[in-house]
C-alpha positions in Angstrom: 203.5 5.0 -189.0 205.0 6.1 -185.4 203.6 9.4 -183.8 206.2 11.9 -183.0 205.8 13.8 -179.7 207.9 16.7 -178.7 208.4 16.8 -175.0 210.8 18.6 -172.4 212.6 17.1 -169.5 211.9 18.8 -165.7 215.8 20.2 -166.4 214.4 21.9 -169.4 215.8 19.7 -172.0 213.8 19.9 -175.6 213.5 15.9 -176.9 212.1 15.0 -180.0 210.9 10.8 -179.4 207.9 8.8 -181.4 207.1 6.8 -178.2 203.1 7.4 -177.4 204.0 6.7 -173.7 206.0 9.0 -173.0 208.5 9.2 -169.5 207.3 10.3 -166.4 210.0 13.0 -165.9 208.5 14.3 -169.4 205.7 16.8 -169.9 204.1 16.9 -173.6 204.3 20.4 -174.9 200.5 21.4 -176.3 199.7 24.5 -178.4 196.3 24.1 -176.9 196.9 24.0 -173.4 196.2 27.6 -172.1 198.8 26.0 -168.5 201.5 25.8 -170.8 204.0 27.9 -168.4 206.2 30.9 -169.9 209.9 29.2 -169.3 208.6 26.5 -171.8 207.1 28.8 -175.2 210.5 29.3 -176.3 210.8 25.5 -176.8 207.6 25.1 -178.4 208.7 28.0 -181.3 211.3 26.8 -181.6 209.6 23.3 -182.1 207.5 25.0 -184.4 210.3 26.5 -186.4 211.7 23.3 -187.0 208.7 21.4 -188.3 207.7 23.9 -190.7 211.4 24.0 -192.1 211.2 20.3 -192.7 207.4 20.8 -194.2 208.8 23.6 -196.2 210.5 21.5 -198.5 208.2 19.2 -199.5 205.9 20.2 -202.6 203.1 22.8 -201.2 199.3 20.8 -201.0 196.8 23.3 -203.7 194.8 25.3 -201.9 191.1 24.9 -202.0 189.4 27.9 -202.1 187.0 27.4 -204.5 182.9 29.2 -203.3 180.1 26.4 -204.4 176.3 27.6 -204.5 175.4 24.0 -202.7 177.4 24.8 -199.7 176.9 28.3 -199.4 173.0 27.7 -199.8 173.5 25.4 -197.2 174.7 28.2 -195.0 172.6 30.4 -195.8 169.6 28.4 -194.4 171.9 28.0 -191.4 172.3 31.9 -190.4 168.9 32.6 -191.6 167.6 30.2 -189.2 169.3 31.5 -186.5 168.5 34.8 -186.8 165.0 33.9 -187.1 165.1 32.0 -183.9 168.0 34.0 -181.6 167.4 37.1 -183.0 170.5 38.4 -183.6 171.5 40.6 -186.6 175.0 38.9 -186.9 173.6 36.4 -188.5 171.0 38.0 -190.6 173.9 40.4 -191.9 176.1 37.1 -192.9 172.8 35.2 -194.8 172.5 38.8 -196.7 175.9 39.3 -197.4 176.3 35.4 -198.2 173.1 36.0 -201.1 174.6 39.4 -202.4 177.7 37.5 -203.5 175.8 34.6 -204.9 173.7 36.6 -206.9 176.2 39.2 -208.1 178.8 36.0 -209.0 177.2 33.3 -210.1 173.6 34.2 -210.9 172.7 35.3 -214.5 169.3 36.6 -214.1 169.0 37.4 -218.0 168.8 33.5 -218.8 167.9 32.5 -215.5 171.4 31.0 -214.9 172.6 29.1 -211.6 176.2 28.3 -211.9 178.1 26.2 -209.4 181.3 27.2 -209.1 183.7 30.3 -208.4 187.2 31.0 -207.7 189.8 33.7 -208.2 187.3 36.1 -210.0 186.0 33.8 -212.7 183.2 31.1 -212.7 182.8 27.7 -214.3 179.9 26.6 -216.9 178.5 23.7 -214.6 175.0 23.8 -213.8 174.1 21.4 -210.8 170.1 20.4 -209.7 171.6 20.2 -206.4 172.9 23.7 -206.0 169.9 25.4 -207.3 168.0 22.9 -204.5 170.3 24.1 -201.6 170.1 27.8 -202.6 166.3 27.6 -203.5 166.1 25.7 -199.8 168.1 28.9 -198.1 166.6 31.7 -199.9 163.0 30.8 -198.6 164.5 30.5 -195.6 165.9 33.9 -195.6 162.3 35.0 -196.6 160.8 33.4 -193.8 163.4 35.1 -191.4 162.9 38.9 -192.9 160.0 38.9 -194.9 162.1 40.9 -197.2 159.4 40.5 -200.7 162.7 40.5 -202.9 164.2 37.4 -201.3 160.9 35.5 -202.3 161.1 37.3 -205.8 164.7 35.2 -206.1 163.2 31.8 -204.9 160.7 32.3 -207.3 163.0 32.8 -210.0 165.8 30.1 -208.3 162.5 27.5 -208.9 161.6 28.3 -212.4 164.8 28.1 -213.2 165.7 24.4 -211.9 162.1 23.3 -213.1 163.1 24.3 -216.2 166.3 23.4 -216.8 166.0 19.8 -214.5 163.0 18.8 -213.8 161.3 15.5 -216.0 157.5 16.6 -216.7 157.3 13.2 -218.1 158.0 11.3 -215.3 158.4 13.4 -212.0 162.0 14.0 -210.7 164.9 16.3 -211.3 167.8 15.2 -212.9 171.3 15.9 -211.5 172.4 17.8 -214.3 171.5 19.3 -217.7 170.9 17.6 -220.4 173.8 18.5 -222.9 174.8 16.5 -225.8 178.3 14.9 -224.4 176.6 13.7 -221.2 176.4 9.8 -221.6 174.0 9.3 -218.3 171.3 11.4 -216.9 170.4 10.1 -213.4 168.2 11.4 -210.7 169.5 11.1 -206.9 167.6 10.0 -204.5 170.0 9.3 -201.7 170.1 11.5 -197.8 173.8 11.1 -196.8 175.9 13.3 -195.4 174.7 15.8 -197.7 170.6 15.2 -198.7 170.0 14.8 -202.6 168.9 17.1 -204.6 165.7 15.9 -205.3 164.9 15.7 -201.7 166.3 19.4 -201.1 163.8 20.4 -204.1 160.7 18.8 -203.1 160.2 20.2 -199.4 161.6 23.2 -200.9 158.5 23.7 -203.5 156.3 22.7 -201.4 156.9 25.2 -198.6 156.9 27.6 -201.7 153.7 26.8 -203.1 152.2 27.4 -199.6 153.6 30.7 -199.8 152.4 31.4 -202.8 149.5 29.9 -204.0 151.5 28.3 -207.2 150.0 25.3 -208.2 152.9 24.5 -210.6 155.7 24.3 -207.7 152.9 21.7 -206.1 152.8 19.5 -208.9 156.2 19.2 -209.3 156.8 18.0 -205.9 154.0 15.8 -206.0 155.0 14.5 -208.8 158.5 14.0 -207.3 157.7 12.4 -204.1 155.3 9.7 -206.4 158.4 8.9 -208.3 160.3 7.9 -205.2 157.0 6.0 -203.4 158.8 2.9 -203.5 161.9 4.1 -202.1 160.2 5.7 -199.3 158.6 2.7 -198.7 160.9 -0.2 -198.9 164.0 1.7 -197.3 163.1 5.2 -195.3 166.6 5.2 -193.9 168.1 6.2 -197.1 166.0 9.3 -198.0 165.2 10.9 -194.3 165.2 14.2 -195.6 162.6 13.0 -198.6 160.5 11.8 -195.3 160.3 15.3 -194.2 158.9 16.3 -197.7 156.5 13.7 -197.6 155.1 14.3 -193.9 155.0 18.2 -195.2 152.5 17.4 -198.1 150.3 15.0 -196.0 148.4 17.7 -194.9 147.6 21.7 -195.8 150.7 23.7 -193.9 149.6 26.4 -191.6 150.1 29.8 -192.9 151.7 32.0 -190.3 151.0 35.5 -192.1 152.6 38.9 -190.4 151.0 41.9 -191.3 153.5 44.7 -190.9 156.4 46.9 -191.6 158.8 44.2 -191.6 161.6 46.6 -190.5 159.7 47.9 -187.5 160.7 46.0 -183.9 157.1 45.7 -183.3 157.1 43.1 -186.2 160.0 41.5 -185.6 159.2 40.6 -182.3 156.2 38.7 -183.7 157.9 37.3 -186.4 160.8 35.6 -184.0 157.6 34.6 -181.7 156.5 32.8 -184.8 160.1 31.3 -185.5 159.9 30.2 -181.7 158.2 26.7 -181.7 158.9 24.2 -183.6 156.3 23.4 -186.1 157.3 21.9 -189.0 154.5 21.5 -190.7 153.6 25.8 -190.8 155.3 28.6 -192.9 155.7 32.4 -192.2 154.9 34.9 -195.1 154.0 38.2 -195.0 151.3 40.4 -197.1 153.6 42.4 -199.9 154.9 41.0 -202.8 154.2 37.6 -204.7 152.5 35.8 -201.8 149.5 34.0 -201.7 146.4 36.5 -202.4 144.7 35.9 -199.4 147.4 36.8 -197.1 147.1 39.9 -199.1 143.4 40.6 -197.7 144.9 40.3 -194.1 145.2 44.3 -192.3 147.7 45.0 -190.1 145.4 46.7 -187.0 146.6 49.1 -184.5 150.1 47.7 -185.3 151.5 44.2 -186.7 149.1 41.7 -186.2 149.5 37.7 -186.9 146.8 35.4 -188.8 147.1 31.4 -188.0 145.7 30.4 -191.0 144.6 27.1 -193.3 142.8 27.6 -196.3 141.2 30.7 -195.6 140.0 30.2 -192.7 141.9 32.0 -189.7 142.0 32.2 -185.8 141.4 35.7 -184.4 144.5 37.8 -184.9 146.9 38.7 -181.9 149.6 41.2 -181.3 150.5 38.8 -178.3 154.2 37.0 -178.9 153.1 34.6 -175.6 149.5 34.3 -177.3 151.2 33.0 -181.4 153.6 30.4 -179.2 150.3 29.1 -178.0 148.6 28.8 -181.0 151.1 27.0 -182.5 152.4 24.5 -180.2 
């Protein structure tokens, strides 16, 4: 099917032609080009009039407008991340804003509930493996970010709830779905596209949970998970990448980077987006309230925040020193 280009002669002449070569004499009007001189706007509203006229009366495309948990836990991990790294409270405020909604639309925390789907007010009864992942995935990250003890309280729940509604305890796995009596298939991705799977999503995600605190169920379960798919990650790596960083995670104890401190003081903040600074993907960042690991409990803050590089229990000497925690962890 031809292009159609709207052009205008040097006398000022509006033409309407499909050829994609268009005369020399003939300058292609652009709602992009910030050069686009004043004499010509007219022509290009009025251009603009025209075409929605025409699309007027064809029948309207739906709007889609519909919030999924996948996507938006997605996002959250996004703007979590970047606050932890840049620092800036933009994007802490969207991650926090982006959870409030989640929780308060589509999370039942009587029955430990993770719908998928809302839009217009009112939310669907699908449960997905793959959106509890993705929002189990983001929450931690928030944790990570702010230390905040009641995002880890949600991952916490987030996890029990997709072990127990997804995961196989016979076999190893989560299921994409819950088991229900009209479903004809029950099937367990396994594939890193454009999107990673679910089961991939879960396992990195329980692990870096488990490290946090001390669970030993969330560690089995990701075990088991990553045993189930051994011969996938063998025979063809390029198809679960993200499944690869779950694996490479659980080949060796993580570091602990544990921040003792009023989280909401600058002082610890600092320290904590030192921490977030280098790239280590094998570490995570906890602090010393709520349900993390008891050890990390044992760790004072002195004369202010402090930071503890640990593994296992045994720790390098604590610093106050942002320059000094980049060094320890590169």
């Amino acid at each position: 099917m031809a292009m159609r280009y709207f052009g205008v002669t040097e006398q000022g002449n509006f033409v309407d032609h499909s050829d994609p070569n268009p005369l020399p004499n003939q300058n292609i009007l652009s709602i992009v080009d910030p050069g686009l001189p004043a004499a010509d706007a007219p022509l290009l509203q009025s251009a603009t009039q025209k075409m929605f006229a025409a699309r007027g009366k064809r029948v309207r495309p739906h709007l889609d407008d519909k919030v999924l948990v996948s996507w938006n836990g997605l996002m959250l991990g996004a703007m979590a991340r970047a606050y932890a790294v840049l620092g800036d409270e933009t994007y802490r405020a969207a991650a926090e804003k982006n959870l409030a909604f989640l929780q308060a639309k589509l999370w039942d925390a009587k029955t430990g509930t993770l719908y998928h789907r809302w839009r217009d007010g009112e939310r669907d009864s699908v449960q997905l493996q793959q959106a509890g992942a993705y929002l189990l995935s983001g929450v931690i990250d928030l944790y990570e970010a702010t230390l905040d003890p009641r995002h880890l309280d949600f991952a916490i729940a987030l996890a029990n709830g997709m072990i127990a509604k997804f995961y196989d305890r016979e076999a190893g796995g989560f299921w994409q779905s819950a088991g229900t009596p009209d479903l004809i298939l029950r099937v367990k991705e396994d594939y890193d596209g454009a999107e990673p799977s679910g089961n991939s999503v879960a396992t990195l995600a329980l692990l870096k949970l488990a490290a946090i605190t001390d669970r030993a169920d969330y560690k089995k379960a990701a075990d088991a998970t990553l045993r189930l798919f051994a011969d996938r990650l063998q025979n063809s790596p390029q198809a679960v990448p993200y499944m690869l960083l779950a694996f490479d995670f659980s080949m060796e104890e993580p570091k602990r980077v544990v921040i003792a401190g009023d989280p909401a003081k600058p002082e610890t903040r600092a320290l904590l987006r030192a921490a977030h600074g280098v790239y280590q993907p094998g570490k995570v960042v906890l602090g010393t309230e709520g349900a993390v690991e008891p050890f990390a409990k044992t760790l004072p803050a002195k004369d202010g925040a402090m930071v503890y590089l640990c593994t296992g229990t045994a720790c390098q000497p604590p610093t106050h020193d942002a320059a000094k925690i980049r060094d320890m962890l590169k």
